[in-house]
C-alpha positions in Angstrom: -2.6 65.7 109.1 -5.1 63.2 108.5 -6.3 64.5 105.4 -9.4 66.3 106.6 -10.0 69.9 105.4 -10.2 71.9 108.2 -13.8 73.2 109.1 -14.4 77.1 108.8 -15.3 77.8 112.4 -12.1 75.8 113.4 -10.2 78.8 111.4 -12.0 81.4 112.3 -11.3 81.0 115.6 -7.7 80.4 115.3 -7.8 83.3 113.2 -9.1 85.2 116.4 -6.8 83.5 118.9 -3.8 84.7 116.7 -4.9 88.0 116.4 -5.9 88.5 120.3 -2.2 86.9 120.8 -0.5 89.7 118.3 -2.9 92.1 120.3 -4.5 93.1 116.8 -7.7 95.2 118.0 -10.6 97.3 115.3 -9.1 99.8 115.4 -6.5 100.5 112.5 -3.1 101.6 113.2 -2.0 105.7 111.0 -0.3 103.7 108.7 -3.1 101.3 108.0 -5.6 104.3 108.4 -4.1 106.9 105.6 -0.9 108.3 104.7 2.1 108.5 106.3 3.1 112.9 107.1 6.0 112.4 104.1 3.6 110.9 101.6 1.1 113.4 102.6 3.3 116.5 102.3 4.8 115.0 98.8 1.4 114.7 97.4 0.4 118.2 98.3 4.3 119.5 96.8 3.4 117.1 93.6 -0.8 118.9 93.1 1.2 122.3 93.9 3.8 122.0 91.3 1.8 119.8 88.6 -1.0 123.5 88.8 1.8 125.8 88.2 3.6 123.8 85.3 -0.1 123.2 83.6 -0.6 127.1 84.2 2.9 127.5 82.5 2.2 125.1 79.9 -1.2 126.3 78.5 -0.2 130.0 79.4 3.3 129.7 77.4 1.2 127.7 74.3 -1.7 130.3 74.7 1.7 133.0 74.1 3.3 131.0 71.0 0.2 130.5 69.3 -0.8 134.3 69.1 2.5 135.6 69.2 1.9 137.9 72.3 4.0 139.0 74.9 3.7 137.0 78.3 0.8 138.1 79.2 -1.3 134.6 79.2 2.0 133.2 80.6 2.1 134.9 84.1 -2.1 134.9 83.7 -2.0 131.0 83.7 1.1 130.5 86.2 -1.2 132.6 88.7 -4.8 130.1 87.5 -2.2 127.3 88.0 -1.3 128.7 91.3 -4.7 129.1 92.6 -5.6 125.3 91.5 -3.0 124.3 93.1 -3.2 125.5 96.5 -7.0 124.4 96.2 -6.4 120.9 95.2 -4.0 120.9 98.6 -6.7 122.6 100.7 -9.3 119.9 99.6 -6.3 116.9 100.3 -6.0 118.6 103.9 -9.9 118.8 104.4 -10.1 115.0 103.3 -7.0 113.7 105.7 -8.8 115.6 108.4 -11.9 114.9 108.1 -11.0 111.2 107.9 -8.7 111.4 110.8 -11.8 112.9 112.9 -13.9 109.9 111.6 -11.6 107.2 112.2 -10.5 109.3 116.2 -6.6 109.9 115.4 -5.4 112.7 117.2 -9.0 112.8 119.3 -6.7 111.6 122.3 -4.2 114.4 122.7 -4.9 117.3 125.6 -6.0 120.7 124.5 -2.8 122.3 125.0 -0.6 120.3 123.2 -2.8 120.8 120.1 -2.4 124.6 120.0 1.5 123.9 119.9 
């Protein structure tokens, strides 16, 4: 090199020369858009089973502390329950709603989305 910095347009269109070479387009790529389907379905496992053991926890305290039977127990697994399959609901309504926005899975024919 001659010791000159190299000018910003210079890179910029190297920059885009390399990426029309790689065949790098706007669009992103599913792994670049969101979650992969394994880290999706462990995240709505993990805000399934992190409601129940809060129910359990608070419910089971809730019992110790008063010295009842397990009445705020099962009352809590089921709150814990019903927060949990919410929290999922609201992850799937977010995944798709950002798929629909970003046109993943816009492609596929009618009857292969039924199946």
């Amino acid at each position: 090199m001659s010791g000159q910095e190299p000018s910003k347009t210079r890179l910029d269109d190297l920059q885009a020369r390399i990426d029309a070479a790689k065949g790098k387009d706007d669009v992103p790529s599913k792994l670049e858009a969101g979650h992969t389907h394994a880290q999706l379905a462990w995240r709505m496992v993990i805000q399934l089973v992190v409601g129940i053991a809060l129910g359990f926890g608070i419910g089971f305290g809730i019992d110790r502390l008063h010295g009842t039977t397990p009445i705020f127990l099962v009352l809590f697994i089921g709150f814990g329950l019903a927060a949990g399959i919410k929290v999922m609901m609201r992850t799937a309504q977010e995944v798709q709603d950002r798929n629909a926005r970003l046109g993943i899975g816009q492609d596929m024919p009618d009857d292969e989305k039924d199946a």
